[in-house]
C-alpha positions as CSV (number, residue, x, y, z in Angstrom):
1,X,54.6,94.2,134.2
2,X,56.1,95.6,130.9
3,X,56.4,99.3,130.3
4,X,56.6,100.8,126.7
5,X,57.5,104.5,126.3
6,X,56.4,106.7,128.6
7,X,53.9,109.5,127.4
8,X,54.3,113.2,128.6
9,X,51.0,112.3,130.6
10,X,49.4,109.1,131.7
11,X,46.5,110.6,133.5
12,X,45.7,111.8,130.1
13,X,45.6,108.4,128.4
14,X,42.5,106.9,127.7
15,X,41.6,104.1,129.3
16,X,39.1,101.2,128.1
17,X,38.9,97.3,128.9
18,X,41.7,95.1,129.1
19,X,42.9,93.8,125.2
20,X,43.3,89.7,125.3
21,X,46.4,88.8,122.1
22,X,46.9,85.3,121.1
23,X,50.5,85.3,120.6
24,X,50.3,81.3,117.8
25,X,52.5,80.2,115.1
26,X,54.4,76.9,114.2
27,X,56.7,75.1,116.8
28,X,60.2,78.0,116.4
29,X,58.7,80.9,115.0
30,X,60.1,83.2,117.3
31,X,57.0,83.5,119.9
32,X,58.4,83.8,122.9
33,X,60.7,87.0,121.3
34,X,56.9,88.8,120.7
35,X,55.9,88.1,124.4
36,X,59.0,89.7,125.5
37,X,59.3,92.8,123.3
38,X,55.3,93.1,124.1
39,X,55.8,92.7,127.9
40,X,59.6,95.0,127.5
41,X,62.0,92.4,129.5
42,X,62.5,89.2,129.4
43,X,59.6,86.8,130.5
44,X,59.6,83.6,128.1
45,X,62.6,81.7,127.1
46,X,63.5,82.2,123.9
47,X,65.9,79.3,121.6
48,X,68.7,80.6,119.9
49,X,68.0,77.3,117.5
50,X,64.4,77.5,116.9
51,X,64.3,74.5,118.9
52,X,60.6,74.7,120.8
53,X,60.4,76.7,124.0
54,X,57.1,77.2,124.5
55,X,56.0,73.5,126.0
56,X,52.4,74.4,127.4
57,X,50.2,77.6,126.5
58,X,51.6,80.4,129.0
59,X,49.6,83.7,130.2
60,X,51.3,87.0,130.4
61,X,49.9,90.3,131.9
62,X,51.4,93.5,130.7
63,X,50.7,97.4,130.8
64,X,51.8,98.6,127.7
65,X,52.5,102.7,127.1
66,X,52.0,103.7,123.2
67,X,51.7,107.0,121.3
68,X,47.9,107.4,122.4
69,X,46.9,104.9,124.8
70,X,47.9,103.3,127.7
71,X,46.6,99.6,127.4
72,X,46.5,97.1,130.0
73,X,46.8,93.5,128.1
74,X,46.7,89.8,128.7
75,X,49.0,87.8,126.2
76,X,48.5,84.0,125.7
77,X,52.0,82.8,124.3
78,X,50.0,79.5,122.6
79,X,52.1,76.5,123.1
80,X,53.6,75.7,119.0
81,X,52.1,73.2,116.5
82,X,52.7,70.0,115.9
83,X,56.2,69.6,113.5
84,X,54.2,69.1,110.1
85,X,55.0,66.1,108.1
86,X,55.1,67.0,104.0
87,X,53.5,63.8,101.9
88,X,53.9,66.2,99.0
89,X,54.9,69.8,98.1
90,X,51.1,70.5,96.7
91,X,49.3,68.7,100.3
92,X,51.7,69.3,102.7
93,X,49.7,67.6,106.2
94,X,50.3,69.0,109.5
95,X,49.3,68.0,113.0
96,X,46.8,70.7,113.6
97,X,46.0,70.3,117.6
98,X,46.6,73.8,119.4
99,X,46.4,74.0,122.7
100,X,43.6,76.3,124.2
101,X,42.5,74.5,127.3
102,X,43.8,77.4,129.5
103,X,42.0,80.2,127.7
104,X,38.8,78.4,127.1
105,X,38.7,77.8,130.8
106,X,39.5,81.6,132.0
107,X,36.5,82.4,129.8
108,X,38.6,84.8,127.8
109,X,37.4,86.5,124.3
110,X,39.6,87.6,121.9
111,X,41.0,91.0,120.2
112,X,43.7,90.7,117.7
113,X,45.3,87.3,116.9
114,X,49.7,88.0,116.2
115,X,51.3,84.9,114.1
116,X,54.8,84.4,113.4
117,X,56.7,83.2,111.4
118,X,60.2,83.0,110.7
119,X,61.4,85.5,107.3
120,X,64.3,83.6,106.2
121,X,62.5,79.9,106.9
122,X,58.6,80.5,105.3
123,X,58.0,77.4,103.5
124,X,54.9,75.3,102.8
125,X,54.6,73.8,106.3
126,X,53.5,77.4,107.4
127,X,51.0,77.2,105.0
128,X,48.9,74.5,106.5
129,X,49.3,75.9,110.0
130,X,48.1,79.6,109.1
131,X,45.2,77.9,107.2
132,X,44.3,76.0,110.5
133,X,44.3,78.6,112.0
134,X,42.7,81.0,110.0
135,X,39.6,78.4,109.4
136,X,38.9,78.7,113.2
137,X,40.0,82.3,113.7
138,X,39.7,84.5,110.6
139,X,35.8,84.7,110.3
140,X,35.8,86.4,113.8
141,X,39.3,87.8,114.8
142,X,41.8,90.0,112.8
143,X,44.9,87.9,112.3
144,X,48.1,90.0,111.8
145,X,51.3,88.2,110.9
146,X,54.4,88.9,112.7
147,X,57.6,88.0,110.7
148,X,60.3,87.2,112.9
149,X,64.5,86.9,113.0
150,X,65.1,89.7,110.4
151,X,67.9,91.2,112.5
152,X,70.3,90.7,109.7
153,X,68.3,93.1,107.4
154,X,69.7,96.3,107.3
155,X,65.8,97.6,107.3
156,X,63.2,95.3,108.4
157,X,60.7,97.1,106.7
158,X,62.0,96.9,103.2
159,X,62.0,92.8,103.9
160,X,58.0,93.2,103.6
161,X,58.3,95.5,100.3
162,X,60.2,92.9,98.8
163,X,58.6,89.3,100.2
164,X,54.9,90.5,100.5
165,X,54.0,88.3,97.3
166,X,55.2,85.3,98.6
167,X,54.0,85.6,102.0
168,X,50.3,85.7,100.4
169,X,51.4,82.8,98.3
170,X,52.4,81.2,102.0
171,X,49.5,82.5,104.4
172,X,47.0,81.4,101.9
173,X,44.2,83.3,102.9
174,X,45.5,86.5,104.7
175,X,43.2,89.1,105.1
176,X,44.3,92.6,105.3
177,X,48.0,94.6,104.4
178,X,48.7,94.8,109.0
179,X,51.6,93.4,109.4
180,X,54.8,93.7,111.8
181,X,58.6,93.0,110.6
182,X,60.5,92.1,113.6
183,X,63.9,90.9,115.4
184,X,63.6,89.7,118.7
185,X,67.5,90.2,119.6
186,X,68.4,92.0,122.3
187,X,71.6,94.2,123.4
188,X,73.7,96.9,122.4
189,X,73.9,96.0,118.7
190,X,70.3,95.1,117.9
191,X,68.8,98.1,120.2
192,X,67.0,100.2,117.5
193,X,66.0,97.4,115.5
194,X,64.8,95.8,118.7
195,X,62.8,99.4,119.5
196,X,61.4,99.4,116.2
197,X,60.4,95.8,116.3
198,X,58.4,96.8,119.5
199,X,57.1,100.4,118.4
200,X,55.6,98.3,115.5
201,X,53.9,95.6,117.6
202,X,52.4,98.0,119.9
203,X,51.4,100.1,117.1
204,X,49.6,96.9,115.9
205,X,47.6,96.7,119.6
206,X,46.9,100.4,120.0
207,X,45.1,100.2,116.7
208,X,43.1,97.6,118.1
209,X,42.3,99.5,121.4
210,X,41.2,102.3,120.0
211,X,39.1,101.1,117.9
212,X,37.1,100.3,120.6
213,X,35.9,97.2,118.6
214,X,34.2,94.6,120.7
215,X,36.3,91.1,121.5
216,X,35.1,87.6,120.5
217,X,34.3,85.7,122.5
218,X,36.9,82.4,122.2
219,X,33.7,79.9,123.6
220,X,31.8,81.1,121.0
221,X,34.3,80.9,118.2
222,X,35.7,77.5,119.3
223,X,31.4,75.9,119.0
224,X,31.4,77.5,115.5
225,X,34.7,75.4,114.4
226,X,32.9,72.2,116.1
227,X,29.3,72.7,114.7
228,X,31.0,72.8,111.2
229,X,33.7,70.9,111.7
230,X,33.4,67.8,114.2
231,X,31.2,65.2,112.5
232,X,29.4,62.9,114.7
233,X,31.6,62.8,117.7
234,X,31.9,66.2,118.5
235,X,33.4,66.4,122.1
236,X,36.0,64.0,120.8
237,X,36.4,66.0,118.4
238,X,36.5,69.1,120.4
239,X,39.1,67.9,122.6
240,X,41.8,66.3,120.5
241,X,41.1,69.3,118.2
242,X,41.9,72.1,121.0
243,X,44.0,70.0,123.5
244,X,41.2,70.0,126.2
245,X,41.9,67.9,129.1
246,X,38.4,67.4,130.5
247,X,35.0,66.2,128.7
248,X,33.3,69.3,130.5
249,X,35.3,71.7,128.9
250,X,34.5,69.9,125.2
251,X,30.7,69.9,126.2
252,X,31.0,73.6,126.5
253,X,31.8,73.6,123.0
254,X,29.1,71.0,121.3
């Protein structure tokens, strides 16, 4: 399990139920670097190419220290969408399957949802995925995007005051100003920009923990997307839709 910063004195620390993140974003966006600045070692693999790692939707558990709390947290590192395919720069299409079999089956709900994306690669393609995502997702859970590989900025921060109009014109939709500027590089010369990049993703979960806001349940959002969305077939459409691999689990959902 992961530590993060060790308060003068636990026993003190509140304590409520365990926080469930969704860790999603396109196939490369630097993923597998949140899990393991969340977690504080190295758990995931992480491509130095932006070449996919993350093959199948992965569970991490965690007990995470921050300024006020001391939060014990199950991350889902959601296996990447499909590569998009652009038929034009105003439509780009994407392959829009994510895979949630895993979660759906551990009856997990759902507390904050962190999407990255690469800073010096935001294009259109992320716009289609953060849209799929934010149809299912946004009516129920706060999404916060994560922008990844900015270890080349001299401060990460500053990337956000400068790019925070186009990353609205790219997450069509975004809700909200929450937002964490990262570099998952470790080692000697990335240390306080790696300790800042974690200070602001736990800052981002502590919010969420102390608000003592409820979780969603993921069942119950996943039968909203289908009732609207699915058509006629909706168990077919269920499980091509959420990469379910048994009709029972898509009958949970019509």
């Amino acid at each position: 399990m992961g530590l993060f910063s060790r308060p003068n004195s636990a026993a003190a620390m509140p304590v409520r139920p365990d926080l469930t993140v969704l860790v999603m974003g396109e196939t490369g966006s630097g993923k597998s670097s949140v899990v393991n600045l969340l977690v504080g070692t190295k758990v995931a693999e992480v491509s130095p190419d932006a070449r996919p790692c993350t093959l199948k939707t992965v569970k991490y558990e965690a007990t995470i220290r921050g300024r006020r709390a001391q939060m014990s947290v199950h991350i889902w590192e959601v296996r990447g969408f499909n590569q998009p395919v652009e038929r034009s720069k105003n439509n780009p299409e994407t392959a829009l399957d994510v895979d949630l079999d895993l979660i759906l089956q551990a009856n997990a709900s759902v507390d904050v949802i962190l999407f990255c994306a690469r800073g010096p690669r935001l294009k259109l393609t992320t716009t289609g995925i953060f849209q799929s995502v934010n149809r299912v997702f946004g009516e129920h859970v706060t999404i916060v995007p994560v922008i990844t590989s900015l270890e080349l900025e001299t401060n990460i921060e500053g990337w956000w005051e400068r790019n925070s109009v186009q990353v609205n014109r790219i997450l069509v939709g975004l809700r909200g100003t929450e937002h964490a500027c990262i570099t998952g590089l470790q080692g000697a010369r990335y240390e306080a920009k790696s300790a800042e990049s974690r200070m602001s993703l736990v800052s981002i979960l502590e919010g969420r923990y102390s608000s003592r806001q409820n979780s969603v349940s993921l069942e119950s959002v996943l039968r909203e997307d289908v009732r609207r969305n699915g058509g006629q077939d909706k168990k077919d459409y269920a499980k091509k839709r959420f990469k379910l691999r048994t009709n029972a689990a898509a009958r949970r959902l019509v």
